[in-house]
C-alpha positions in Angstrom: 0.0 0.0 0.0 1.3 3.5 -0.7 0.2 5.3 2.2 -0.8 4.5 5.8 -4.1 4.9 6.1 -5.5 6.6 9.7 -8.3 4.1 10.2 -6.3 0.9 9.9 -4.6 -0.5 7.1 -5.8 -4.2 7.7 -9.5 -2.1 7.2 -8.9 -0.6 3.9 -7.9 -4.1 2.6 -10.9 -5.6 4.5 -13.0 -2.8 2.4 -10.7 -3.6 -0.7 -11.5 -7.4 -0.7 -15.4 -6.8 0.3 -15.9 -4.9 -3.0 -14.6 -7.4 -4.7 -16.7 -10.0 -3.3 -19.4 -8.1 -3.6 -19.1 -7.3 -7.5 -18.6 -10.7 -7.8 -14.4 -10.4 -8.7 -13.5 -12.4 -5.9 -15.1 -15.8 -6.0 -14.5 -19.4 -4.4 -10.8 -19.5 -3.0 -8.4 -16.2 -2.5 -5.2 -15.8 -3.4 -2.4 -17.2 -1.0 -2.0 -15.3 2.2 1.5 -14.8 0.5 0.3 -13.2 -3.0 -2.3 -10.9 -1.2 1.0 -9.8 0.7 2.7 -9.1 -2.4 -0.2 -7.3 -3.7 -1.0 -4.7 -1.3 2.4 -4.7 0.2 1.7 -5.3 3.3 3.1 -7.7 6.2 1.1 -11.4 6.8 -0.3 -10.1 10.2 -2.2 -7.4 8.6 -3.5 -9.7 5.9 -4.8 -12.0 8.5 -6.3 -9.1 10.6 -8.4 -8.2 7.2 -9.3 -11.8 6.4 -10.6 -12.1 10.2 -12.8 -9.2 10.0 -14.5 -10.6 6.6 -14.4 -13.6 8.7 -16.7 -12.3 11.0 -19.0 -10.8 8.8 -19.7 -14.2 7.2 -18.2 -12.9 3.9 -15.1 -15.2 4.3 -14.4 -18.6 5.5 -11.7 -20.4 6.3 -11.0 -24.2 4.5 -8.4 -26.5 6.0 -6.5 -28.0 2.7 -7.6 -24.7 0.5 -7.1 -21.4 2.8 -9.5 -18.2 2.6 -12.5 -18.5 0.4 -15.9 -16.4 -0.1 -18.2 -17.7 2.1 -21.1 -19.2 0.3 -24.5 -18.0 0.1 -27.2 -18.8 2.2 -25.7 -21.2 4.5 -23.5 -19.4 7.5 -23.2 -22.6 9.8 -20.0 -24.0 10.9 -18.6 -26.8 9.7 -19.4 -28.4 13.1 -22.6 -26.7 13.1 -23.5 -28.3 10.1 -22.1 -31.6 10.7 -24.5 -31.6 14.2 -26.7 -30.7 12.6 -27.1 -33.4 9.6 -28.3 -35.5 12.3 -31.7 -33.8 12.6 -32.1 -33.1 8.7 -31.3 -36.8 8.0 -34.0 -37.8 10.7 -30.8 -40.1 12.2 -32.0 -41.8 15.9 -29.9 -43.3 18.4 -28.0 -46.2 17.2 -28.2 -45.1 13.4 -25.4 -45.4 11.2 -23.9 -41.4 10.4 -22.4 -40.8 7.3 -18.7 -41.7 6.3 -15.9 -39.4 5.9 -16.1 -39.7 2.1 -19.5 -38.6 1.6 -19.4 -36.2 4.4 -16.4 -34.7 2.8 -18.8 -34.5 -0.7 -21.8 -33.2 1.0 -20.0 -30.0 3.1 -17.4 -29.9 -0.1 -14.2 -29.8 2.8 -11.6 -31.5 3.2 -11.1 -34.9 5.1 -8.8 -33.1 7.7 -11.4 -31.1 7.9 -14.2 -33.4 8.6 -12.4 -35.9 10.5 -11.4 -32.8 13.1 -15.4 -32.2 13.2 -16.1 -35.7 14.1 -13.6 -36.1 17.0 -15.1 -33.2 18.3 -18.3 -34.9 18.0 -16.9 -37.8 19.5 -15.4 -35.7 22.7 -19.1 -34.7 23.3 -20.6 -37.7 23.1 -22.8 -36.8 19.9 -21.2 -40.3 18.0 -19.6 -43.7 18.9 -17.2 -45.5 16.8 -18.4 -49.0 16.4 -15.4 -50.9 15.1 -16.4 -52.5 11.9 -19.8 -50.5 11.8 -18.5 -47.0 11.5 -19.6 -44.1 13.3 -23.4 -44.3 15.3 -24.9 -41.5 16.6 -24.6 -41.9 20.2 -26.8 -38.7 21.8 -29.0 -36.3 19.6 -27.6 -32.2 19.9 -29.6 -29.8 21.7 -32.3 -28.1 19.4 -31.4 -24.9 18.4 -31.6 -21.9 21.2 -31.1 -24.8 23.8 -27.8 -25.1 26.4 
């Protein structure tokens, strides 16, 4: 960047990448953390402070395996959220089979580092049970939404 600006400099690039998201420049995955460096000549912390706020707007999200990407449409869940979640859409009970990492990983379109870090956290809470040889069962049903 040429000049410093007074509000932030990790803003104006926030402001500079949410223009081009919203006219429709920016799509799927962003450049490297590294090329967005490059291009507004700034250091990797200041990057990272802009992605974060797009972040938190819902505008961005981070993929484990791809990086930064424009968030998609409609859908603002978590990962994890939406993973829970899948229980209740797919009508799953107690005992019922969940779905495997492969078609879990097709369904959320993440990777399976992603989706296997979802599921041991799933596991840790008790939502599913490993069942050697049967795969993953759902082992507690998650809290309805609005619900501790």
């Amino acid at each position: 960047m040429q000049e410093a600006s007074p509000r932030g400099t990790y803003l104006v690039i926030s402001k500079a990448l949410r223009k081009g998201i919203a006219e429709g420049e920016l799509t799927g995955p962003l450049p490297s953390e590294a090329d967005l460096m490059r291009s507004y000549g700034v250091a990797r912390n200041t990057i990272r402070r802009a992605l974060k706020v797009l972040e938190a707007e819902g505008a961005l999200e981070s993929a484990p395996g791809i990086g930064w990407r424009v968030a998609r449409e409609g859908d603002r869940r978590s990962l994890a959220e939406r993973m829970a979640d899948l229980i209740s859409e797919d009508s799953l009970a107690i005992g019922d089979t969940y779905p495997s990492e492969a078609m879990l990983c097709e369904r959320f379109d993440v990777s399976r580092t992603a989706v296997r870090r979802v599921l041991a956290n799933m596991e840790g809470t008790g939502l599913l049970a490993t069942v050697h040889g049967k795969g993953r069962t759902v082992r507690a049903l998650p809290p309805a939404p609005g619900r501790s």
